[in-house]
N, C-alpha and C positions, 0 to 999 in steps of 0.2 A: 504494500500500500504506500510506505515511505516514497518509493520509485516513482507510482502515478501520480503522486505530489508533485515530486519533483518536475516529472515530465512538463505539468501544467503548469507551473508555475515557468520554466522553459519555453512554455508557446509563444512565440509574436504577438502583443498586445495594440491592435489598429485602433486607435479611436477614427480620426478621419483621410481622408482622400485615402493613395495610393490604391488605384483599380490595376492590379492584373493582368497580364494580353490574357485575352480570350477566355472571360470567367462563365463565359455564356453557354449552357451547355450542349451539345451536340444533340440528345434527344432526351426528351421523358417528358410523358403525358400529361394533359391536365385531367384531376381525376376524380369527376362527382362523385365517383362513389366512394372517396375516402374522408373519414373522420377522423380528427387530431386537434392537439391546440396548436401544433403548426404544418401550413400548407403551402404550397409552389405551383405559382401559374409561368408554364410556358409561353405565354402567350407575353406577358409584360416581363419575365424574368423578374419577377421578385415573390418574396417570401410574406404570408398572413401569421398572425401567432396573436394569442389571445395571453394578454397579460392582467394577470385577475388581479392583482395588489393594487398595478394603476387604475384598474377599472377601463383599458382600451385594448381597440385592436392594433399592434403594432404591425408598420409595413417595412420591411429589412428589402435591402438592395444589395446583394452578394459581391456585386462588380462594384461598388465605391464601398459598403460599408455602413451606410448613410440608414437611420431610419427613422422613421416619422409615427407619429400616432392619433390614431382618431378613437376619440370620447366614446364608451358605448353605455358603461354605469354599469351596476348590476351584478357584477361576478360573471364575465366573460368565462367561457369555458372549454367550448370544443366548435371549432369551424369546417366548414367545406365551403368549395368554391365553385364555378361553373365561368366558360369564358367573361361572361357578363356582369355575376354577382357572386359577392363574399357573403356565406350566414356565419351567424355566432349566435350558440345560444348561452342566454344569462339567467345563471340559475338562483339567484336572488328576487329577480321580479318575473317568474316563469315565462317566461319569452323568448321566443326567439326575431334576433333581427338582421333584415337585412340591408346591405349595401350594393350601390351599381358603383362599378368599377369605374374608373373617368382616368385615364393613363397611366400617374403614378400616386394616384390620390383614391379614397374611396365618399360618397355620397352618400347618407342615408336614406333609405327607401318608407322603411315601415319595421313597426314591432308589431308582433303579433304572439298572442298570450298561448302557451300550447300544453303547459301543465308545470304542475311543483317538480322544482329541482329538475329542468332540462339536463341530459346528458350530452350524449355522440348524437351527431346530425351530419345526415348525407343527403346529397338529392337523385334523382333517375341521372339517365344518359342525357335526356332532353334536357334538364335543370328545369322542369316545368314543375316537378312535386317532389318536395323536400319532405325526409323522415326524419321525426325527431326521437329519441328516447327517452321514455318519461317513468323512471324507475319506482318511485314511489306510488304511481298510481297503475302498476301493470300493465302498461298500455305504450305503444309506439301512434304518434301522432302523426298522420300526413296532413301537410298543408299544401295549400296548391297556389304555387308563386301566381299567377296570374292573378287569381281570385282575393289574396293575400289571407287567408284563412283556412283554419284548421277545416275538415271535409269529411277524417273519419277514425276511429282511434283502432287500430289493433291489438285487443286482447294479448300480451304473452304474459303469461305467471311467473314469476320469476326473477324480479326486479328486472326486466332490460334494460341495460347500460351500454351496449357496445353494440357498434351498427356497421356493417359494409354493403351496398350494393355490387354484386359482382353480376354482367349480363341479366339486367333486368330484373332480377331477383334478391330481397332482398334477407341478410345475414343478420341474424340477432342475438348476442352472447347475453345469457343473464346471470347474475349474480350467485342464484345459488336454484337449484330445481331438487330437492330432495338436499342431501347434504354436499352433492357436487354442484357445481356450473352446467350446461349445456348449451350447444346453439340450436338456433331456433330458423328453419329456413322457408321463406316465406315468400309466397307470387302473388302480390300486389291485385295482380287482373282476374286471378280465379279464385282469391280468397283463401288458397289451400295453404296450410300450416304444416309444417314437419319438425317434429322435434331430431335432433344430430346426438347420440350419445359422443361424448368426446373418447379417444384412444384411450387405455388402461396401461402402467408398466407395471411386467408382470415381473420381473428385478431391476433392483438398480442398486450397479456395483457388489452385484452379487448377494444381496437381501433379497431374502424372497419375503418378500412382505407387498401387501395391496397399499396402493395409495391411491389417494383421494383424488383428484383433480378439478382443479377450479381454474375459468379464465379470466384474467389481468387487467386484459384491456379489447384494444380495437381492432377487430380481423384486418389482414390487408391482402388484397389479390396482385398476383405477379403480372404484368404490363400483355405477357404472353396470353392469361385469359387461363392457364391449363391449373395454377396451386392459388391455394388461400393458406393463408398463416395467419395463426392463432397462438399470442402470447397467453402463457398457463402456469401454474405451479400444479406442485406435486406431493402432498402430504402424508406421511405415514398412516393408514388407516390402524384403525386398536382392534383388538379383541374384541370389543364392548361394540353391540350394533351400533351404528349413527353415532361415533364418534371419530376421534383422531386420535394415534399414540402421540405421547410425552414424555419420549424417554431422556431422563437426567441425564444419563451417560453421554448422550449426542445431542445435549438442548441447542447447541450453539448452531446447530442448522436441520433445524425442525422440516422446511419448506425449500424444494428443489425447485427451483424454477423451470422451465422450459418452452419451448419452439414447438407449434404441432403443425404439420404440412398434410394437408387435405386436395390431393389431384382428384381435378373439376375436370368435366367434359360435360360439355352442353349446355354448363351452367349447375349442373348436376355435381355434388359428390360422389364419388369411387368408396367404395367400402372397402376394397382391396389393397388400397398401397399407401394410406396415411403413416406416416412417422414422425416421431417425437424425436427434437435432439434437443436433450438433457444438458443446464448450464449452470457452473458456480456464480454466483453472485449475489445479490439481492432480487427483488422481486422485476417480474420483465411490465410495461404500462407499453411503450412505445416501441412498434417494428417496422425498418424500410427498409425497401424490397428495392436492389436494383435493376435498369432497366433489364437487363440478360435474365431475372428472376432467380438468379444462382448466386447471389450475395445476399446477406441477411447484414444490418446494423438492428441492434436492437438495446434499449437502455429503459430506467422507471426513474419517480421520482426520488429511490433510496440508493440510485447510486450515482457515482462520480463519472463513470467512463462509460464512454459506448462501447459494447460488445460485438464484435466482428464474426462469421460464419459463413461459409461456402455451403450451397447444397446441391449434392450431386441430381444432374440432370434424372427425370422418373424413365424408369426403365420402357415403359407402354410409349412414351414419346420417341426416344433415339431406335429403338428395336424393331417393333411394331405397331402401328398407331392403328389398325383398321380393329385390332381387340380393346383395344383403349376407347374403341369409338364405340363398341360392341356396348360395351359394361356401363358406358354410359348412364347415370339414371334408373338403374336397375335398383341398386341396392339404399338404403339411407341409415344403413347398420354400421358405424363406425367402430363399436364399442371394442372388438378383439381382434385388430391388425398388425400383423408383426411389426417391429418397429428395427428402425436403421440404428439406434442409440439406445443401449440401455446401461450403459457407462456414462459416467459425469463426463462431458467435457471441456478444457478449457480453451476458451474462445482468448485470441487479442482482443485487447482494448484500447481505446484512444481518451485519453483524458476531456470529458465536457465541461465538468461541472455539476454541485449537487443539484437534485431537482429536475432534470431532466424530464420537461412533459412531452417536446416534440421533438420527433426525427424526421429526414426524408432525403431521400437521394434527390440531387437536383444534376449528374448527370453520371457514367456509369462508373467513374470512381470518386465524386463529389457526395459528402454527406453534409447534411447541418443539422445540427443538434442546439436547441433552444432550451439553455437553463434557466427555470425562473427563479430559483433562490437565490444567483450567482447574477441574477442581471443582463446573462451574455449568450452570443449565440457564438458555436463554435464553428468554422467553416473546415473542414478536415478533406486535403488533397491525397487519398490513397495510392495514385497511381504511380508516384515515384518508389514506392517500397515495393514496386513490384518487377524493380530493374533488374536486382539481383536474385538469383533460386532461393536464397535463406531469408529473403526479408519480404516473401510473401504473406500480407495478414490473414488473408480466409483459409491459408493452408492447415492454420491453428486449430478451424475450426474442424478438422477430419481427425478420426483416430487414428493415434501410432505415429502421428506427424513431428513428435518433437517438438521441444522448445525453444524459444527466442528471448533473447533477451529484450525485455520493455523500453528500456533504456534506446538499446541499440535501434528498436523499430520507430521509434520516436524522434528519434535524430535526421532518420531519413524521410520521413513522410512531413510535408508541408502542410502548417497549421496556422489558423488564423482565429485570436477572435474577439470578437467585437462587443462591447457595452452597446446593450440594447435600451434600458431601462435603468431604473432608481428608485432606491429603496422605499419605501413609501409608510413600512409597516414601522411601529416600534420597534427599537435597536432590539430589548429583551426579547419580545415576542419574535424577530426575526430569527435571533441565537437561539434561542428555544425549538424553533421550527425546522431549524438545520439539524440540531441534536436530533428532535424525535423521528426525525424522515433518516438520518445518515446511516446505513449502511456497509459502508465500508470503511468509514473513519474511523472507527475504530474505538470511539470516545462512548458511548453506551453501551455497542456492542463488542462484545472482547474478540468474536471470531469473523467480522467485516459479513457476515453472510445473511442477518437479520435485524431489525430494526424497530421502532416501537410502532410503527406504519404499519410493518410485514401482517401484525396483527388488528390493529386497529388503525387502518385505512382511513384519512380525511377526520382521526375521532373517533370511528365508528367501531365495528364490528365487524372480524372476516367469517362469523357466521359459523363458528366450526367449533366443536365440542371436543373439549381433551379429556384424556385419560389421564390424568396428574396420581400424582402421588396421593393427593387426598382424596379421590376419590372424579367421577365426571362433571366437570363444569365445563359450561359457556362462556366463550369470551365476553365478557362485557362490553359497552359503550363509553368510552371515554370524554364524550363530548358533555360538559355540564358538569362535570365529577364534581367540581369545587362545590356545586349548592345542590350535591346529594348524599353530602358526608353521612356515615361512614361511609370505605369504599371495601370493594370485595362482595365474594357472598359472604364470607366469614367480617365482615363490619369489623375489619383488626385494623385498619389503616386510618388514621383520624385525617391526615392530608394527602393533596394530590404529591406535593412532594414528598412523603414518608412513601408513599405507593412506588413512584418513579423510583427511589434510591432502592427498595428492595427487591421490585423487579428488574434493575439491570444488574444487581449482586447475585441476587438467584436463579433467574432465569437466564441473565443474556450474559453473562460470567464476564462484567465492565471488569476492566483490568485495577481500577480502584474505586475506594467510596466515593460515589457521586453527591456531594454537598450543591454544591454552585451549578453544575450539569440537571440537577431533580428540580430545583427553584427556577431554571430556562425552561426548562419543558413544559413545567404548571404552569406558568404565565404563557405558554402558548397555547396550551390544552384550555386555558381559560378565556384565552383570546375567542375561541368559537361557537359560532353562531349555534343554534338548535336548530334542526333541519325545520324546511318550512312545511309541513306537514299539513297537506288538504284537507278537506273537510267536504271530503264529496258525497254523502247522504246528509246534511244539513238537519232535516226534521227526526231521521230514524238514529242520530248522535244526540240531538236534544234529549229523546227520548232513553236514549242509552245513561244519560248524564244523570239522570232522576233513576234508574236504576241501580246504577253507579254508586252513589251515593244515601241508596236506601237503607235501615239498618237489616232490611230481611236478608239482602247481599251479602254484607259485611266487607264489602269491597275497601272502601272507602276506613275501615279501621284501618288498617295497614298504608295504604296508598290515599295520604292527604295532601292537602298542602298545594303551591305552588307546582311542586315537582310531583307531586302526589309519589312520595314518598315519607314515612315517620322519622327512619333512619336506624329506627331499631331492629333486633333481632327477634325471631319467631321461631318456632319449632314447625320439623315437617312432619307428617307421621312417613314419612315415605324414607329419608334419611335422618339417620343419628345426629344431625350437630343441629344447628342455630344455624337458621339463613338471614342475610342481610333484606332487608326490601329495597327492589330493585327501583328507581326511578320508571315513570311509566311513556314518560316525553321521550316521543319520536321510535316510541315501543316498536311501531309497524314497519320501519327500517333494520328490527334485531332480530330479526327471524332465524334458527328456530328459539323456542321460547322454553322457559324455567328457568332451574340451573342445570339440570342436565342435558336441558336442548332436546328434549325427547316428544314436545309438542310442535308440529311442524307448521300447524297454525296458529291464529288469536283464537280458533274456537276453538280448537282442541285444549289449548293453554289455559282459559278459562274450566273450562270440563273438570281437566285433570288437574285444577287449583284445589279445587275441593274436595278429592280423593289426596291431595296434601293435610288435609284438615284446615285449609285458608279459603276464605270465602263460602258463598252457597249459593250456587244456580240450577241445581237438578229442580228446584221448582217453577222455575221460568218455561213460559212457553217458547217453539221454537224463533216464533217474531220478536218477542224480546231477548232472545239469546242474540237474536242476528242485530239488535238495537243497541246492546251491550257494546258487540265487537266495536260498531259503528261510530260508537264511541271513544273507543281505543283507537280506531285507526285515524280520530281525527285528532288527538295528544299530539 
């Protein structure tokens, strides 16, 4: 890690002029149907990226350096583009909006409201109907650019977060479908739905053990039209159904990250030849595909470096294409495909910067990588490392290739990068933000391979139930902790920094007591907002509220207050200790529910409150049961 310091701190620091010969690049597509917080139009040569702290879209010019910004408000968060127009949606005032392009400037058009907490937004081939993803209320929103309004919402369960159109069809990753992820493949014009189980490894590094898998971020299709790639992790599954193992002996890297490659024909998945290539690092958010489709860059918000990857051409392509053509659309059976990688491998990396939301090839050895915590975009020239046989970077990415020294490939590959933005947030809450998201720095995590993000995402919840030492619990929600003391199930932790310092001693093995390090992270942990949570049955939550709060419930003993929380401990009959009461704000985002996560809904979680001995709804009718939820889902 000392090395990748170094390296970065070694790159070329451009603020302005000095353009390049010929920064322009030779080809790659403009490409509606990709989702990111940074995008590349060929057509003007310059770069969109959504910068959420200033609250704008910044517009980056690769050939001077130069960038500009335009006002959007709101918590910018993931754009797509189309020759004509830039979207972004902003997931603070659920909208999304868009601009017309005007040379080197952009125009605002129109906002249009499309639901709480917009995600990934893509649009068709035509740019006439933009998809939004609206995770919180289960629904993918089309809006129809012409019309500038929403038109029709697509049901997936699932939270969907992550969106690709790849040939007219469109791709939808959601957060958790049972205690995995799944995608979700969906044709607009006939209304049909298919659910994709994702790839299983059936070892890794020679563990035979089941893992979990869940995806990360945004699919992205190869320029060819023939793979989709899908950043994922890979978790130990436990013994205990519908959980995850926790083994203390290897806590320092719980969660394997990885690459899943899905060969398309027709627009169709292949069931036959998807592979995973398995990588050390922190978690993967961001993957660009270059134009050849046989490069991978890929990096998240928890790490420092972009990660490099060759993948070998699909055999059905170079061999024989008329059976490639055959299998087409046959099968939508992902789930048990032999895989190319079930060995860790390690990829080269190029120093970014933490924070890494967007990547993207802008030509076929040109990447840019957009760090938001770091202020900067990186411009990384690959093609000179590839003068010599030893200082090829994607060769890293194949087994048995050998190693390179980081140093040495650094020296030869030309690097550029540029202050894009300015700090905007508080000094502490920015320090804070960098601890809890860093990954390979090494300062909360002792083994660079996990981070306080890996688990709680944005604040949140990655939804996944451990097998611990003391027994099965659920990750918790970090976002609010400060005004739902105690913390934990076991109510041991009085602050959010007592919590911080004994989770990076025990779980993430920090190389020392974290004093000054726990006190940055609660003031960032503090800094965040509560999700903005709908309230989409309005009369049948009123009605849940007078439930709620009835004493025949007994809801409302436990869960009061602002937070609807006591903070006290209760007994379960179900388990032996004292559980903490959980805060209940933004409940419908911490899916599955208890502490053992064994409720996969709010009504089953309700149900099985009261075979806890907490609460009492078996006399509720089924309408008031569904008035109750409706209530919860609107916290």
């Amino acid at each position: 890690m000392e090395s990748l310091i170094r390296c970065l701190t070694g790159l070329v620091l451009v603020l302005t002029g000095c353009e390049p010969e010929s920064l322009r690049p030779t080809w790659i597509p403009t490409s509606p149907g990709t989702s990111g917080a940074l995008v590349y139009s060929e057509n003007s040569g310059l770069a969109y990226f959504a910068d959420t702290d200033r609250g704008t879209v910044g517009i980056f010019d690769p050939r001077s350096g130069q960038t500009t910004h335009v006002e959007v408000g709101g918590e910018p968060h993931k754009l797509c583009l189309t020759s004509e127009r830039v979207f972004v949606t902003q997931r603070a005032t659920r909208s999304l909006v868009s601009f017309l392009i005007e040379g080197e400037s952009l125009r605002f058009e129109r906002r249009i409201e499309v639901g709480a907490e917009p995600g990934s937004v893509v649009t068709d081939s035509r740019g006439e109907i933009v998809y939004v993803a609206v995770s919180l209320e289960d629904v993918v929103a089309v809006v129809d650019v012409n019309r500038g309004e929403v038109t029709e919402r697509i049901g997936v369960w699932g939270r969907p977060e992550w969106l690709l159109v790849h040939q007219d069809l469109l791709w939808v990753g959601t957060r958790r479908v049972g205690r995995e992820s799944a995608l979700v493949l969906i044709d607009p014009a006939r209304h049909e739905t298919e659910p994709l189980a994702m790839p299983k490894v059936p070892t890794l590094d020679g563990e035979a053990k089941e893992r979990v898998v869940r995806i990360t971020g945004d699919p992205v299709a190869a320029a060819d039209g023939f793979s989709v790639f899908v950043p994922v992790s890979y978790t130990p599954a436990s013994s205990v159904p519908g959980s995850v193992a926790f083994d203390t002996t290897h806590v320092l890297d719980p969660v394997v990250p990885g690459i899943v490659r899905i060969p398309v024909s027709a627009g169709r998945p292949l069931a036959s030849s998807a592979l995973a290539m398995l990588t050390i690092g922190p978690g993967l958010e961001a993957i660009a595909v270059s134009p050849s489709g046989h490069k991978l860059a890929f990096s998240g918000m928890s790490a420092r470096s972009v990660g490099l990857l060759s993948t070998p051409p699909l055999a059905p392509l170079s061999e024989a294409d008329e059976p490639f053509r055959r299998q087409g659309g046959r099968s939508f059976d992902l789930s048990a495909p032999a895989l190319d990688h079930t060995t860790r491998v390690q990829p080269a990396a190029a120093p970014s910067g933490l924070g890494t939301r967007g990547l993207i090839f802008i030509g076929p050895d040109r990447v840019l990588a957009y760090s938001a915590f770091e202020f900067s975009m990186v411009d990384l020239d690959l093609s000179r490392s590839e003068e010599e046989p030893g200082l090829n970077p994607w060769a890293l990415g194949r087994k048995n290739s050998g190693t390179l020294s980081l140093e040495t490939f650094m020296e030869r590959m030309l690097a550029r990068r540029f202050l894009v933005s300015e700090a905007r947030l508080d000094e502490s809450v920015s320090a804070g933000r960098a601890l809890f998201y860093d990954g390979e720095g090494g300062a909360v995590s002792g083994s660079g391979n996990v981070s306080c993000a890996s688990c709680h995402p944005e604040g949140g919840s990655d939804g996944l139930t451990w097998d611990l030492p003391e027994g099965r619990f659920q990750t918790p929600v970090t976002r609010g902790a400060s005004q739902s003391l105690p913390l934990r199930w076991f109510g041991d932790r009085s602050s959010v920094q007592e919590h911080v310092r004994k989770v990076a001693n025990d779980l993430m093995a920090a190389r020392r007591d974290l004093v000054d390090e726990a006190e940055l992270v609660a003031r960032y942990i503090e800094s965040l907002r509560d999700l903005d949570v709908p309230d989409l049955e309005p009369d049948a939550s009123a009605r849940g509220r007078v439930l709620f709060e009835a004493a025949e419930t007994e809801c409302a003993v436990c869960h009061q207050g602002d937070r609807l929380t006591d903070g006290k401990l209760h007994p379960s009959s179900s388990r032996s200790l004292l559980l903490n009461t959980p805060s209940l704000i933004g409940v419908v985002a911490s899916a599955p529910y208890l502490s053992d996560g064994r409720a996969e809904t709010l009504e089953a979680a309700v149900t099985e409150h009261e075979r806890d001995g907490l609460g009492r709804v078996s006399h509720l009718s089924a309408g008031e049961l569904s008035d109750l939820v409706a209530f919860l889902r609107s916290r």
